[in-house]
C-alpha positions in Angstrom: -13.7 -7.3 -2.4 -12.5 -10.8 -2.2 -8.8 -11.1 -0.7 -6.1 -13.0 -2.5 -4.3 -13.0 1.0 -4.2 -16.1 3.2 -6.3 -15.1 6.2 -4.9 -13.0 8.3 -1.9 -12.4 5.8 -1.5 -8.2 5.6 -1.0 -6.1 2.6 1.1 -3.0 2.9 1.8 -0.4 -0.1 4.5 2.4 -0.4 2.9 5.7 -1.3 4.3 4.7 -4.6 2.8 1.5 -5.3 -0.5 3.3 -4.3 -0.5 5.6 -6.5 0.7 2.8 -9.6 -2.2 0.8 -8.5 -4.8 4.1 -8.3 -3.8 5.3 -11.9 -3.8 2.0 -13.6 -6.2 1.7 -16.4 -10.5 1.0 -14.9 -10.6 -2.8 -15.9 -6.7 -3.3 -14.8 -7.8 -1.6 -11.4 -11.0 -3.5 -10.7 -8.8 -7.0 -11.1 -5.8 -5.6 -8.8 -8.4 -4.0 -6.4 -10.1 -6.5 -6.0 -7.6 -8.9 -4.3 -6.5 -5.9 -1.7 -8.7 -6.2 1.0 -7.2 -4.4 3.6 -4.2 -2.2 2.6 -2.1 -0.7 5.1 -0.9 2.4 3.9 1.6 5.3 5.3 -0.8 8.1 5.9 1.1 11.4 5.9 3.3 10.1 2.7 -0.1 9.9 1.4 -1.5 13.1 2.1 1.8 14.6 1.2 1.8 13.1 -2.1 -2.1 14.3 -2.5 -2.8 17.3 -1.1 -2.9 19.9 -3.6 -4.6 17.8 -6.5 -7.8 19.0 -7.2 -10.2 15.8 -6.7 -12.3 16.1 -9.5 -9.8 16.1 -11.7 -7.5 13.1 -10.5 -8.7 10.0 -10.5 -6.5 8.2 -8.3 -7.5 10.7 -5.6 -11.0 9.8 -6.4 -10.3 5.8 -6.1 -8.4 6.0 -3.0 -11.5 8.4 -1.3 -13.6 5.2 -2.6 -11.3 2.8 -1.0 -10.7 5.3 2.3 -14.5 5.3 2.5 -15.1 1.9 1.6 -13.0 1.3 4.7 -9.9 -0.7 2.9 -7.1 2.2 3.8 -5.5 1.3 7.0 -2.9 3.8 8.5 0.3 2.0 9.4 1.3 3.1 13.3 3.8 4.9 13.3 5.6 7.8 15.7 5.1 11.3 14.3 7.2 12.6 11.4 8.4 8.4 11.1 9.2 8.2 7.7 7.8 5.4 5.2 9.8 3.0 4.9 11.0 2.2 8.5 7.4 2.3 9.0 6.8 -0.1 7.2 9.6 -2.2 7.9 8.0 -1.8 11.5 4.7 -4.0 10.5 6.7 -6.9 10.5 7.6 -6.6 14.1 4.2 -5.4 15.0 2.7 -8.3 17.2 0.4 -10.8 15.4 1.8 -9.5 12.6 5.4 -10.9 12.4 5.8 -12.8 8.8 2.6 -12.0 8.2 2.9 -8.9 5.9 3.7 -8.4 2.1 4.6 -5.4 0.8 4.2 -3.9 -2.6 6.9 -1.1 -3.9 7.8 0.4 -7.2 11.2 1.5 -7.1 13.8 -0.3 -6.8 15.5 1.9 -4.2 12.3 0.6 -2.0 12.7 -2.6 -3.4 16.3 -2.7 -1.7 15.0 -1.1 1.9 12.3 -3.5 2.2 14.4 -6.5 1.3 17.2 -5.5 5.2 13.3 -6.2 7.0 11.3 -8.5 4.6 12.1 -11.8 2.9 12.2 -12.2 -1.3 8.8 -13.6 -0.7 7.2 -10.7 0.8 8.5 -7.8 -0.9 6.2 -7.6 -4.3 5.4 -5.1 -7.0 3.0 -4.9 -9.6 3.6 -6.4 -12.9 1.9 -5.8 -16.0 -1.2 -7.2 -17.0 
């Protein structure tokens, strides 16, 4: 995959935005994909959200195995039972990371947490294509 990130510039995605970018149509996915690198991700949101789907019927599950595998999925450190969000907003303080990180939501309600830790700038979603 080829980053669209400056180097050493650090993609992180809500458990929502995940899941937007793993059920967007093949062609639409391969384009988005493609620019994500790395993706720092909140691992037990994740699970939570995908646990009980079956994975040979869903394929987001499927992509994000591929993209676990492929070694892309990065688990965000965080203290146990942390939820997402502060999480996240933690990244930003994390060191060699500080105004370093992007973030991609889809709600607005995320949208509006990000935005008290992250600057206009960083705090993305994905648009149609």
């Amino acid at each position: 995959m080829t980053s669209y990130a400056p180097k050493g510039h650090q993609i992180a995605l809500t458990t929502k935005a995940l899941i937007h970018l793993l059920s967007l149509p093949p062609d639409t996915f391969a384009l988005e994909a493609e620019g994500l690198e790395e993706i720092w991700i909140h691992w037990p949101s994740v699970v939570e959200e995908f646990k009980n789907d079956k994975i040979r019927n869903n394929i987001a599950a499927q992509r994000l195995i591929n993209l676990w595998n492929a070694g892309a999925i990065l688990e965000i450190p965080c203290m146990f039972g942390e939820p997402e969000l502060p999480a996240i907003a933690a990244l930003n303080d994390k060191p060699g990371m500080e105004d370093n990180v992007s973030v991609y939501c889809e709600t607005f309600g995320e949208y509006v947490q990000l935005r008290k830790t992250y600057g206009e700038e960083d705090v993305k979603f994905f648009r149609r294509i």
